[in-house]
Structures are given as structure tokens and as C-alpha cells.
C-alpha positions as CSV (number, residue, x, y, z in Angstrom):
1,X,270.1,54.1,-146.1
2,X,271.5,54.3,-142.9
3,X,275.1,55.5,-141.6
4,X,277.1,52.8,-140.4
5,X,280.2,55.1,-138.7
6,X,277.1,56.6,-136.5
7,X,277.0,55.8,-132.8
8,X,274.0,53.5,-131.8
9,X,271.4,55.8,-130.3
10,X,271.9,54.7,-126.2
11,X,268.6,56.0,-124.9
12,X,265.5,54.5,-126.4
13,X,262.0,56.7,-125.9
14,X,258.5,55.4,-126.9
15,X,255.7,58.1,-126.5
16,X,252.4,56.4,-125.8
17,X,248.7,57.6,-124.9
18,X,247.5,54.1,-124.4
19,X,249.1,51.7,-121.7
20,X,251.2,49.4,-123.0
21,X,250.2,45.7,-122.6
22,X,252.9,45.0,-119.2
23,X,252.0,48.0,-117.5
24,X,247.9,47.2,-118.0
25,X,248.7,43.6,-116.7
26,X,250.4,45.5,-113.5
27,X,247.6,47.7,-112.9
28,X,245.0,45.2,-113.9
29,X,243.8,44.5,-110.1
30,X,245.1,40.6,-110.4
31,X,247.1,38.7,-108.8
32,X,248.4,41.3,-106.0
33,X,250.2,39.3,-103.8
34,X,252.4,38.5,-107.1
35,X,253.0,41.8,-107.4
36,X,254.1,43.1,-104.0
37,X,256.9,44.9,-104.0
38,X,256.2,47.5,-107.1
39,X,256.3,50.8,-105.9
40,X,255.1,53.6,-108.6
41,X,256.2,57.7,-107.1
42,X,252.9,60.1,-107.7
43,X,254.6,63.7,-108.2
44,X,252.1,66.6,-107.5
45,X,252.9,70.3,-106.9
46,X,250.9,72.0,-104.1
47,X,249.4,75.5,-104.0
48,X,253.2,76.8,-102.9
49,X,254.9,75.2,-105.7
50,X,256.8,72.3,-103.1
51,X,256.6,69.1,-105.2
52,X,254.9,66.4,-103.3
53,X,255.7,62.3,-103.1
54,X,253.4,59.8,-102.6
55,X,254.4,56.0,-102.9
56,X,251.9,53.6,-104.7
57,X,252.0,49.8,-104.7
58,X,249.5,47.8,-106.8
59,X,246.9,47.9,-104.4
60,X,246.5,51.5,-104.8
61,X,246.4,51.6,-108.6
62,X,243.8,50.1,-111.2
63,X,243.7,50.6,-115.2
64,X,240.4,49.9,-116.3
65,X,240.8,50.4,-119.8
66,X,244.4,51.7,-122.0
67,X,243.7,55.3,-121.2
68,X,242.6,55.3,-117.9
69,X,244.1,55.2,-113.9
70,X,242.2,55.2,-110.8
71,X,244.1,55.6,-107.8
72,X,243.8,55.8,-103.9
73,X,245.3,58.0,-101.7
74,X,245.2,58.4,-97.8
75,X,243.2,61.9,-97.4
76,X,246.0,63.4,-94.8
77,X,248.4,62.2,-97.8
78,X,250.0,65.7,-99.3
79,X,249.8,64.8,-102.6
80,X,246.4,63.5,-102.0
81,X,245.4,67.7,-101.3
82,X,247.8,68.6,-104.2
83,X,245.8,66.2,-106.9
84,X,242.6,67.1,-105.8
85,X,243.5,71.0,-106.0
86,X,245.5,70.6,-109.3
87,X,244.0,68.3,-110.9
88,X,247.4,66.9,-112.5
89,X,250.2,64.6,-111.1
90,X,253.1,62.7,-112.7
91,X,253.5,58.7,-111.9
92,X,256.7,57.4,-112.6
93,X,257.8,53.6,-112.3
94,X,260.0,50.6,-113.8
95,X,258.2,47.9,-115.7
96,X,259.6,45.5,-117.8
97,X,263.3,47.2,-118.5
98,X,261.8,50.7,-119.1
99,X,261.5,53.5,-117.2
100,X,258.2,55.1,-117.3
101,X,256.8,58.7,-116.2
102,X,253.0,59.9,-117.4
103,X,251.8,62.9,-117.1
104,X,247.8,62.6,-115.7
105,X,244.9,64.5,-115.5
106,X,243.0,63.6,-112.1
107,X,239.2,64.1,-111.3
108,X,237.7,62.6,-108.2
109,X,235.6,59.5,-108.3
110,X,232.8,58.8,-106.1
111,X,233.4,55.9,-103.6
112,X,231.3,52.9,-103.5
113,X,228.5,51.7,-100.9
114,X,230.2,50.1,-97.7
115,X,233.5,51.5,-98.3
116,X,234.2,52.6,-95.0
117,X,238.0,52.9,-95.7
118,X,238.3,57.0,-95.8
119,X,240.4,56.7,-98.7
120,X,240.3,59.6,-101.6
121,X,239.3,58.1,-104.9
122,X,240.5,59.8,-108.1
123,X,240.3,59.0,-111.5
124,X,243.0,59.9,-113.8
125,X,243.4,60.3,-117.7
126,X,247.1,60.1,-119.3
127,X,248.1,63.6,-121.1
128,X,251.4,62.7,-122.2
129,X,253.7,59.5,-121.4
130,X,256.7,58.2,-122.2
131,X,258.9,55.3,-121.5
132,X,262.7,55.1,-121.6
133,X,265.1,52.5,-121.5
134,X,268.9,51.9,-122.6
135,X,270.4,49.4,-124.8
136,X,273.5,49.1,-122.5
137,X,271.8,48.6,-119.5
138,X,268.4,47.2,-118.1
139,X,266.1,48.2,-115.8
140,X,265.3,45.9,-112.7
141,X,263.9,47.8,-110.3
142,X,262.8,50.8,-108.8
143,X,261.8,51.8,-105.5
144,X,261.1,48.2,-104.1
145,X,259.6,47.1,-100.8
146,X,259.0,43.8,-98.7
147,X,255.6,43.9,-96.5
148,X,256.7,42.9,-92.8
149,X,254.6,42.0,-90.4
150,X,251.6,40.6,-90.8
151,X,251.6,41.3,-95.2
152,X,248.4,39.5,-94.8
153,X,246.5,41.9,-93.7
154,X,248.0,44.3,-96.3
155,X,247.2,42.7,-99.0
156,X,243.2,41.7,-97.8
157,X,243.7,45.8,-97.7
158,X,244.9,46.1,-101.2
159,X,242.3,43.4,-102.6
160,X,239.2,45.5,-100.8
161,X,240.8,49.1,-102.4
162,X,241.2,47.6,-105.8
163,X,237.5,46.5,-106.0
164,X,236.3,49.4,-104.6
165,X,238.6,51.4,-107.2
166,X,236.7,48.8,-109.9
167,X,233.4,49.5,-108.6
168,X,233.9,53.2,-108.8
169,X,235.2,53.2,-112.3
170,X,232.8,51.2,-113.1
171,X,230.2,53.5,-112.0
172,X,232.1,56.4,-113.8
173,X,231.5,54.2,-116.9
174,X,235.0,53.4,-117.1
């Protein structure tokens, strides 16, 4: 029986260890130049305890399978030396009204043959995860972006990293 003179609970929180179907379907490698825009924050503490940023689009991020996230990073990247000495980063984002943060565990993956792109590879298992959202408000956005330029050649980019991000995982057994 519940107690109607109660306040409604404002902040929802679902704790997950599996992706939730949206957020697979945004880091599912598909449909990228649909998905432009989405920015995901990778937080990562260095040796010296500074907290370290690194912003993600879709082209940098591939789930292949509810547990798992491969990622790329640019090797001068900060965060990129704080994963790979850690082994742990946070990735926080907005999808689908909610606001999400998980908690990963990174390894690195190998690259693939004639990826000649210098990117770091790293493979990345959720620990803990949880999303958040408020019945009084919704989520739209995050940190967004528009590609400028020629967003062509950014997204032939993203398209090569995400297969070679496949063809890793894939040879992880992922």
C-alpha cells in the first residue's frame, strides 16, 4: 500500500550492467552520419590525481555486445595515457531523456592490419552504471557539436575507426 500524502520521488535511477537497448543502438557502429552531434565525456585520473577529459562522438565508440565498449583515443590524448595506466575511466552522456555515467574497466585491444591511423584501441568492460533522469524535466542534450568544414571527411574517418574498432573486438572474441 502506498502513501498518497508522500511527495513523488523527482529523481529516477536505474542501475544497469548490461546496455540498455538506445544506448547499444548509439554505439552500434550504424548509421553515423545520423548520429553526429552526440558527444559522450571520458573521465580518467592520471598518475597525479588531475582528472582528465576526453570528448567522444559515435565514431569513436562501438558496443559489440550489452557488456562491452571499445573505444579510440588519439595517443597524445591525456586521458588516452591516464586509461591505459589506470585501467578505469568514467563515460558519461545523455540518451534518450536520461542522464548516463558508467564506470569502465579498460584493457587495450590490438589494432587491425592496415590501420595506419595511430589511434590507441582499448577495450572496456562496465563495472558499475547508472542512469538518471527527472519526472519534471527531460533531458535533450548534452554536450552537442556540428562538424564544419568539410564533415565529410570526418565522418569517412569515423566509418574507417568504427570498423577497425569491430575488427579488433572481433579478434578479442568480442
Amino acid at each position: 500500500m502506498s502513501d498518497s500524502s508522500a511527495p513523488a520521488r523527482p529523481l529516477e535511477q536505474n542501475v544497469f550492467d548490461e546496455w540498455p537497448d538506445t544506448v547499444r543502438a548509439l554505439f552500434d557502429g550504424s548509421s553515423l552520419a545520423r548520429k553526429t552531434g552526440f558527444t559522450a565525456s571520458l573521465l580518467s585520473v592520471d598518475t597525479n590525481g588531475h582528472v582528465r577529459t576526453s570528448l567522444l562522438g559515435v565514431g569513436e565508440l562501438y558496443a559489440p555486445d550489452s557488456r562491452t565498449l571499445c573505444i579510440a583515443l588519439w595517443p597524445q590524448a591525456r586521458a588516452a595515457r591516464a586509461v591505459a595506466q589506470s585501467g578505469r575511466a568514467a563515460l558519461s552522456f545523455v540518451c534518450d531523456a536520461a542522464f548516463y555515467q558508467v564506470q569502465l574497466l579498460f584493457t587495450p585491444l590490438a589494432g587491425v592490419a592496415g590501420d595506419d591511423s595511430g589511434l590507441v584501441y582499448l577495450i572496456g568492460s562496465i563495472d558499475t552504471a547508472e542512469a538518471q533522469s527527472v519526472r519534471y524535466a527531460r533531458l535533450t542534450s548534452g554536450i552537442t557539436f556540428e562538424l564544419e568544414g568539410q564533415g565529410s571527411v570526418v565522418l569517412d574517418r569515423w566509418e574507417r575507426q568504427v570498423e577497425h574498432l569491430k575488427q579488433a573486438a572481433a579478434a578479442a572474441g568480442r
